[in-house]
SEDOSE-82800 format. One record per residue (C-alpha): z, y, x. Coordinates in steps of 0.25 Angstrom, whole numbers, plus 2048, in hexadecimal, padded with zeros to 3 digits. Layout:
% residues N
ZYX;...
END
This chain:
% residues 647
63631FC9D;63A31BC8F;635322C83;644323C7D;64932AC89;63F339C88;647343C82;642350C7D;64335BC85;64A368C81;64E36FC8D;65C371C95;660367CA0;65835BC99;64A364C9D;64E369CAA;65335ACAD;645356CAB;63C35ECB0;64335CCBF;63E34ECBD;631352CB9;63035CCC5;635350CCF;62C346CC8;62034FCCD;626352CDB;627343CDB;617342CD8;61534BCE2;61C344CEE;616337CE9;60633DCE9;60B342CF7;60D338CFD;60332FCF8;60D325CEE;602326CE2;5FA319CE0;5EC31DCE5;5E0315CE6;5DF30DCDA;5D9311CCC;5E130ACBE;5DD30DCAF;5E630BCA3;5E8310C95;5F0313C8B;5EA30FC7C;5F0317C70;5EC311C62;5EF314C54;5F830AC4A;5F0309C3C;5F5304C2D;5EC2FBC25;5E5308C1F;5E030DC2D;5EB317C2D;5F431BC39;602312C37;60F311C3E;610304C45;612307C51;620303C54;61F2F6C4C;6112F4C53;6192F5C61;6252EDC5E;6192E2C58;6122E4C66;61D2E1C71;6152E6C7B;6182F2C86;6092F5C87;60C2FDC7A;614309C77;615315C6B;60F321C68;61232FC62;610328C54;61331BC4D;604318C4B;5FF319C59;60230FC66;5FF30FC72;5FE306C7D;5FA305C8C;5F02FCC94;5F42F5CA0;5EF2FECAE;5E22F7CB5;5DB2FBCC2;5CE302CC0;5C42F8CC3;5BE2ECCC0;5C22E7CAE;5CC2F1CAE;5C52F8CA2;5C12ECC9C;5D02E7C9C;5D52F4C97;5CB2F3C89;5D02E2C88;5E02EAC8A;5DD2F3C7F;5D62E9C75;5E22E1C77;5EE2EAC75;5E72F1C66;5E52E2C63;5F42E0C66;5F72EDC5C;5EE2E8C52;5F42DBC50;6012E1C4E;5FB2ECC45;5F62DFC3D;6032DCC37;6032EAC2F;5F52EAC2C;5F22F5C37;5E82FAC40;5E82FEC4E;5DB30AC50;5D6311C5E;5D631EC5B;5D432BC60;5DB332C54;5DD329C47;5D432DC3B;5DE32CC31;5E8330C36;5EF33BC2E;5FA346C2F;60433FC26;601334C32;60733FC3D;616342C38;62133DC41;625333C39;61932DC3F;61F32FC4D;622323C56;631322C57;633325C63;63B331C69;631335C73;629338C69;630341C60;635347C6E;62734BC6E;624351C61;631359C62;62F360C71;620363C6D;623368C60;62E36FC67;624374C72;61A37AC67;624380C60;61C37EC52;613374C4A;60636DC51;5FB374C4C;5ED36DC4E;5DE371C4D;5D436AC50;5C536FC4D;5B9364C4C;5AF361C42;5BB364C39;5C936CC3C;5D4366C3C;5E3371C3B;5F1367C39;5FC36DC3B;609362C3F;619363C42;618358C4D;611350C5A;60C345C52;5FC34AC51;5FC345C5F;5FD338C5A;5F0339C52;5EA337C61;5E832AC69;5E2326C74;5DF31EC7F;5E4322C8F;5DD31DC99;5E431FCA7;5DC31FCB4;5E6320CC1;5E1325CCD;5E632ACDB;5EE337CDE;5E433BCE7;5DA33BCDD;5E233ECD2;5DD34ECD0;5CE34CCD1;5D033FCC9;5D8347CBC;5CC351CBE;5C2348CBA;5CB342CB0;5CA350CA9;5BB352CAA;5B8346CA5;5C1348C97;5B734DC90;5AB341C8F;5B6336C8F;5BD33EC83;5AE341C7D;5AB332C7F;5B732DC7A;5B9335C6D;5C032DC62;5C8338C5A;5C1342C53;5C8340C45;5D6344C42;5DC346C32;5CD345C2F;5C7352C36;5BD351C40;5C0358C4C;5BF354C5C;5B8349C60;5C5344C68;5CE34CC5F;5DA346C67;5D8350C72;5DA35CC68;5E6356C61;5ED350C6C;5EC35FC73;5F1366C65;5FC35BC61;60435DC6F;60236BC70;60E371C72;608381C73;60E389C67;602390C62;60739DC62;60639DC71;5F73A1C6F;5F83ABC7C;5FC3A0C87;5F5396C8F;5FF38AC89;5F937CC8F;5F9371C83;601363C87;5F435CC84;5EA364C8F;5DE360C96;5E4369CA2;5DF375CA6;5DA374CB5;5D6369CBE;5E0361CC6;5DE365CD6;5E735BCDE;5F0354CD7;5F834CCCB;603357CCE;5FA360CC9;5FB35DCBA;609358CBA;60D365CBF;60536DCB5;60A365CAB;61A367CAC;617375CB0;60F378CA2;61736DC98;62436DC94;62C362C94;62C358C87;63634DC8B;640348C95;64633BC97;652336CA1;64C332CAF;65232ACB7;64832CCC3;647335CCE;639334CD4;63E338CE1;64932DCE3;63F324CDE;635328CE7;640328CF3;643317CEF;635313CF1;632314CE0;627319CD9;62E324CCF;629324CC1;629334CC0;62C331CB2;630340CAD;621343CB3;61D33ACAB;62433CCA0;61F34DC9E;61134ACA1;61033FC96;61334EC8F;607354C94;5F934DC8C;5EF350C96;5E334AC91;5E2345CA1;5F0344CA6;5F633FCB1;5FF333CB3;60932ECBC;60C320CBC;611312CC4;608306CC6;60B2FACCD;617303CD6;60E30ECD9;60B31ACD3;5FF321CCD;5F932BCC7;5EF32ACBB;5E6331CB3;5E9331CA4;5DB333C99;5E2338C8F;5D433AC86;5CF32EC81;5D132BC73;5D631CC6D;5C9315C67;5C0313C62;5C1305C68;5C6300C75;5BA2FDC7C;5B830BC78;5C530FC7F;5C1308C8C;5B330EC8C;5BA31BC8D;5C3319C97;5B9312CA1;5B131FC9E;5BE327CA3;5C031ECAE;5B231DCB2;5B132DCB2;5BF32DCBA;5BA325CC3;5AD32BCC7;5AD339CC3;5B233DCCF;5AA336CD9;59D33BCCF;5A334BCD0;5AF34ECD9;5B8356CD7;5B735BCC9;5BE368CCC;5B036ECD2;5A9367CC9;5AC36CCBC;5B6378CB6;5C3372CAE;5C0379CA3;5B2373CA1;5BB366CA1;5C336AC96;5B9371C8F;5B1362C8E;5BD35AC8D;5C0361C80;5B2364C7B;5B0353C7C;5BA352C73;5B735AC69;5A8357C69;5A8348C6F;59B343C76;593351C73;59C35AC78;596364C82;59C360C92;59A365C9F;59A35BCAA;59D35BCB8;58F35DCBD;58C36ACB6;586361CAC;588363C9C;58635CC90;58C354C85;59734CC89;58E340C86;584344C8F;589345C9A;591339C98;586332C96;57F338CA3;58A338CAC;596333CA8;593326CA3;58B322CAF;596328CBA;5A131FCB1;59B313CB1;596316CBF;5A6318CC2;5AB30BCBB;5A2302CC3;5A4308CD1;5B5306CCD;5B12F6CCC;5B32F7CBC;5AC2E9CB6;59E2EBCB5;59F2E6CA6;5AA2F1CA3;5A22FDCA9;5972F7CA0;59F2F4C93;5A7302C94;59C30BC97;591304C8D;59C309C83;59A319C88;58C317C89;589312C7B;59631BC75;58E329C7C;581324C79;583320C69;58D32DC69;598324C62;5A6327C68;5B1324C5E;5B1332C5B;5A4332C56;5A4326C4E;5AF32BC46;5A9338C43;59B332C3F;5A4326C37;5AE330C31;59F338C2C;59732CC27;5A2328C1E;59E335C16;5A433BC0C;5A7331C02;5B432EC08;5C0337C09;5C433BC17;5D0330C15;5C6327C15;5BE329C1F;5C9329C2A;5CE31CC26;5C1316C26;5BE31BC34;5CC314C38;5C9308C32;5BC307C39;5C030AC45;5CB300C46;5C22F5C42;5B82FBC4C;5C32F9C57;5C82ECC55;5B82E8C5B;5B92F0C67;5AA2F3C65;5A8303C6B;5A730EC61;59B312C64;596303C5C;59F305C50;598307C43;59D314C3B;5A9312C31;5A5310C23;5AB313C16;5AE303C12;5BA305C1F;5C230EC19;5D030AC14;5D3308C05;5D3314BFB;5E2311BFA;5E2315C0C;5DB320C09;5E1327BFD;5EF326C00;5F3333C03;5EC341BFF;5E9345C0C;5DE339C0D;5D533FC01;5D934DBFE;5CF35AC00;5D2361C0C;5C636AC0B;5CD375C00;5C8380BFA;5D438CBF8;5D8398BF6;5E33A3BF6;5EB3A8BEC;5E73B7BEF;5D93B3BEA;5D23B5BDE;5D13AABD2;5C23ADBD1;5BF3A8BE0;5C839ABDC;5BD399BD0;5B339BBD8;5B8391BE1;5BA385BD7;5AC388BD2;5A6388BDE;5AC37ABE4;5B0373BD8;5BE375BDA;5CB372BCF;5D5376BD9;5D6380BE4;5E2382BEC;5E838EBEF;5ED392BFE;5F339DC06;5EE3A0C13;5F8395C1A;5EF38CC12;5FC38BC0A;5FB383BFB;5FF391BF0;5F838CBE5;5ED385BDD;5E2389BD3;5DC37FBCB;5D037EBC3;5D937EBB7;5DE38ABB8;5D1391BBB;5CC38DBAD;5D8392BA6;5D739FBAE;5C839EBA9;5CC39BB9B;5D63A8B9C;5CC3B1B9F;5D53B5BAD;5CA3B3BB7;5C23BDBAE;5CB3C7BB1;5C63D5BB9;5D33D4BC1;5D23C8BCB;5DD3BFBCC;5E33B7BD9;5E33AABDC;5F33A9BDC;5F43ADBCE;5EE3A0BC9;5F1396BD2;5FA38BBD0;60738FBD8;60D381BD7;605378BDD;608369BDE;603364BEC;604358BF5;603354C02;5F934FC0B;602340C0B;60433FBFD;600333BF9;5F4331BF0;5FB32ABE4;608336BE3;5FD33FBE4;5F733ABD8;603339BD1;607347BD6;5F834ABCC;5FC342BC2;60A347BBF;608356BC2;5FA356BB9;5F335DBC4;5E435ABCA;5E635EBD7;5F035FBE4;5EF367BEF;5F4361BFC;5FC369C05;603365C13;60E36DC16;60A37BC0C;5FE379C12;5F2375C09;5E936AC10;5E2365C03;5E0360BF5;5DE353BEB;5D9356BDE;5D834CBD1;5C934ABD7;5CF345BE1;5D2338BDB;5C6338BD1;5BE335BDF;5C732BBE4;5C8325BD6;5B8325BD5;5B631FBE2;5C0314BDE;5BB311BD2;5AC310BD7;5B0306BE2;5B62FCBD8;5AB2FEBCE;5A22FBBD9;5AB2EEBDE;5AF2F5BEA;5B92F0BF3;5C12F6BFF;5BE2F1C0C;5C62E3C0F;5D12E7C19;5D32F4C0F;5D42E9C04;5DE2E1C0E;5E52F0C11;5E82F1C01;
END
């Protein structure tokens, strides 16, 4: 199906035209599992890698189309924004160098987008989430071109009936408020698929479900997002909030998110979650089909169900089913939609012979997962791995608990492995791929962690700009090795970009840690309150969090020198505050925000997006950055080289 035929659905004839495919696409499944036309019997993998474009600062760029016109080559295709691609590995059968082809495939195709990155200066980066990626990066403008897309934004945005609201509480909180889709696009990932049979498809989905949370755990590579420190593998909280379509005011029902882990195991069939699926979710696009299954089915063709296709590629279940054609025959495949991009990939294919390895053997190991564990005990670890990575609390099948590191290091390690060889994977493979877990539980050091513990060492000399782009910059340079990340040394401070990358726009050094108050509050507290933190400015906001005013240690003086806060009569904030504030926004660029300074004689500007206020740059501001300038060329120091070569 081409992309430029999916129209938006509104409802009418155009609905109703398409859901009688859909329903026939399933009866069609149906009578195809019945008698027996599913291909059975053989086991493939593949994948789909997702990747993000960078500039020549580490920063997300939009290259994407010219990066596919430079490419010429079908194995790559688009994403929801103009900084990501995509592309697809060929299928293999399960056995023998299949894994070890699948890593050489990858290695091959980034190399192919770093070349033609090369000729702008940019950077290709595996990565779960970007670290500095901003929200000035998210705007449609930044959308790829392509009417499927905005056909998405639109019926979401129709669906929820309002702006997406996020939070997201880790080490730090993160609360954003946007008018579009495009968070999604903050995620990327790397889809392994693993077909199997139809008769084995339900207990084989099962297993894929319990055994989310110690790949997820294992695999964690995004726990950064806008520079807050939330879930290990933030994707999996993002994702689920940035394709809600639930209005938030439906607080009293039961409303099932687009992005699920389920809610019950599978009993029989692939049917099972198909028919869920339409029976919960509406409806996002249509397109013309020129197919009946039936009539396809009735010439001796294998249909292509392609509105089936079409609404579950709608649905993000972090295991979802798949139908699709190989070779003339169809199949069924099982869709890991929980592995992060990165750090590296051998990383990448670590992880997916861990799934695959666990896939394959779990079952044989347990039986049937329904009597071995409750589903919510699966959910409950899938997202408790997330948040917490390696030492988050998991039940396993056995009745045994632990850390997820535990018990992967007891049990699932050994069964994986065990698995892999038993399914005639080459010896040096099952070696290669599982050394990597080993040594990864063992030293502790997923992606995840190694960004924290980096982001922590760089300490807090650096401005949270800084940071972020130094962990970019290392971990492309890291990549392009292919060494594990559990033997990558922590970023350091000589790898971030130039001060010029990092002091482009206020949002990279302004104070978002402000001290406020209201109006209705009484001018002795705001004295207190610059006493005690060594303030010269604090804002004043409304209970929306709303920019009203602005006191300044200017004006407290010549209250003091007036003899007003002497007076018996206290006097509220609003009375004294500056009304007329001058303010910028979280993109303003560094230079018209010194100018802005200059011109209007003032020492400070608040920082409001939207009327919201979200922070603060004062005149000490650029004292700092001015200092640390200056000693650098008194004591001769230069920028590293390729931030020389990048200025």
């Amino acid at each position: 199906m081409g992309e430029h035929d999916v129209k938006g659905m509104v409802g009418g004839d155009q609905l109703r035209h398409f859901m009688r495919r859909l329903l026939g696409d399933v009866r069609a499944l149906e009578k195809m599992l019945d008698e027996g036309m599913i291909e059975s019997g053989i086991r493939r993998i593949g994948a789909e890698q997702e990747l993000f474009l960078l500039d020549s600062s580490y920063r997300p760029a939009p290259l994407a189309m010219r990066a596919l016109e430079r490419l010429n080559d079908k194995r790559f295709t688009t994403e929801l924004a103009q900084f990501n691609l995509e592309f697809n590995l060929e299928p293999r059968v399960f056995g023998d160098d299949c894994l070890g082809k699948m890593e050489d495939d990858i290695v091959e195709l980034v190399d192919k987008v770093r070349e033609v990155l090369a000729e702008d200066k940019g950077h290709v980066a595996l990565a779960g989430i970007l670290p500095t990626l901003q929200k000035s990066d998210l705007g449609l403008d930044s959308m790829t071109p392509n009417p499927r897309y905005r056909i998405l934004n639109d019926a979401l945005s129709r669906l929820r009936g309002g702006d997406y609201e996020f939070y997201i509480k880790g080490q730090d909180e993160f609360i954003v408020k946007h008018d579009s889709v495009m968070l999604e696009a903050c995620n990327t990932s790397f889809q392994v698929h693993f077909q199997v049979g139809p008769e084995e498809f339900a207990k084989l989905y099962n297993v894929a479900q319990v055994v989310s949370a110690p790949v997820t755990a294992l695999a964690a590579n995004s726990p950064l997002l806008f520079g807050k420190r939330l879930w290990h593998e933030t994707r999996i909280a993002l994702l689920e909030q940035s394709i809600d379509t639930r209005p938030t005011r439906h607080h009293m029902r039961d409303l099932n998110p687009r992005v699920t882990f389920g809610t019950k195991w599978i009993d029989d069939s692939v049917l099972e979650i198909f028919r869920e699926d339409i029976a919960r979710f509406r409806l996002l696009f249509a397109t013309e089909l020129d197919e009946d299954p039936f009539e396809a089915l009735a010439a001796g063709r294998v249909p292509g169900l392609k509105a089936l296709c079409l609404h579950n590629g709608t649905v993000y279940r972090w295991n979802r089913p798949c139908y699709g054609i190989s070779e003339g025959r169809p199949h069924l495949r099982i869709e890991n939609r929980v592995l992060p991009a990165g750090p590296t990939p051998a990383d990448e294919v670590a992880n997916a012979a861990f799934w695959f390895g666990m896939m394959a053997g779990v079952v044989d190991a347990y039986g049937d997962m329904r009597e071995k564990m409750n589903f919510d005990d699966a959910r409950h670890n899938f997202f408790a791995a997330a948040r917490h990575g390696l030492d988050a609390p998991m039940t396993w099948l056995d009745g045994k608990s632990g850390t997820v590191r535990e018990i992967i290091e007891s049990t699932l390690l050994p069964l994986s492995r065990e698995a892999l060889t038993r399914h005639g994977i080459r010896p040096q493979d099952v070696d290669r791929y599982m050394g990597i877990i080993e040594d990864r539980v063992a030293t502790r050091r997923t992606g995840a962690s190694w960004l924290l513990q980096s982001y922590s060492e760089l300490g807090s000399s650096l401005t949270a700009g800084e940071k972020l782009s130094a962990l970019t910059a290392a971990t492309v340079r890291r990549q392009e090795a292919n060494e594990p990340v559990h033997t990558w040394p922590l970023a350091s401070v000589q790898e971030r970009t130039t001060w010029r990358d990092n002091y482009l726009k206020v949002s990279q050094y302004m104070t978002t840690d402000l001290i406020t108050v209201n109006d209705g509050e009484l001018i002795d507290l705001v004295a207190s309150v610059m006493d005690w933190q060594h303030l010269r400015h604090v804002p004043v906001e409304d209970n929306e969090h709303r920019l009203v005013g602005l006191v300044t240690r200017r004006t407290m003086m010549r209250l003091l020198g007036s003899g007003a806060l002497r007076d018996e009569e206290p006097v509220p904030v609003s009375q004294i505050m500056e009304r007329d504030v001058i303010t910028v926004t979280p993109d303003t660029l560094t230079l018209d925000a010194i100018r802005l300074m200059g011109e209007k004689r003032i020492s400070c500007l608040p920082v409001v997006d939207g009327e919201k206020l979200v922070g603060i740059i004062t005149e000490r501001d650029f004292m700092d950055i001015a200092r640390d300038l200056l000693a650098d060329k008194l004591r001769g120091e230069e920028p590293p080289a390729e931030a020389q070569a990048a200025e």
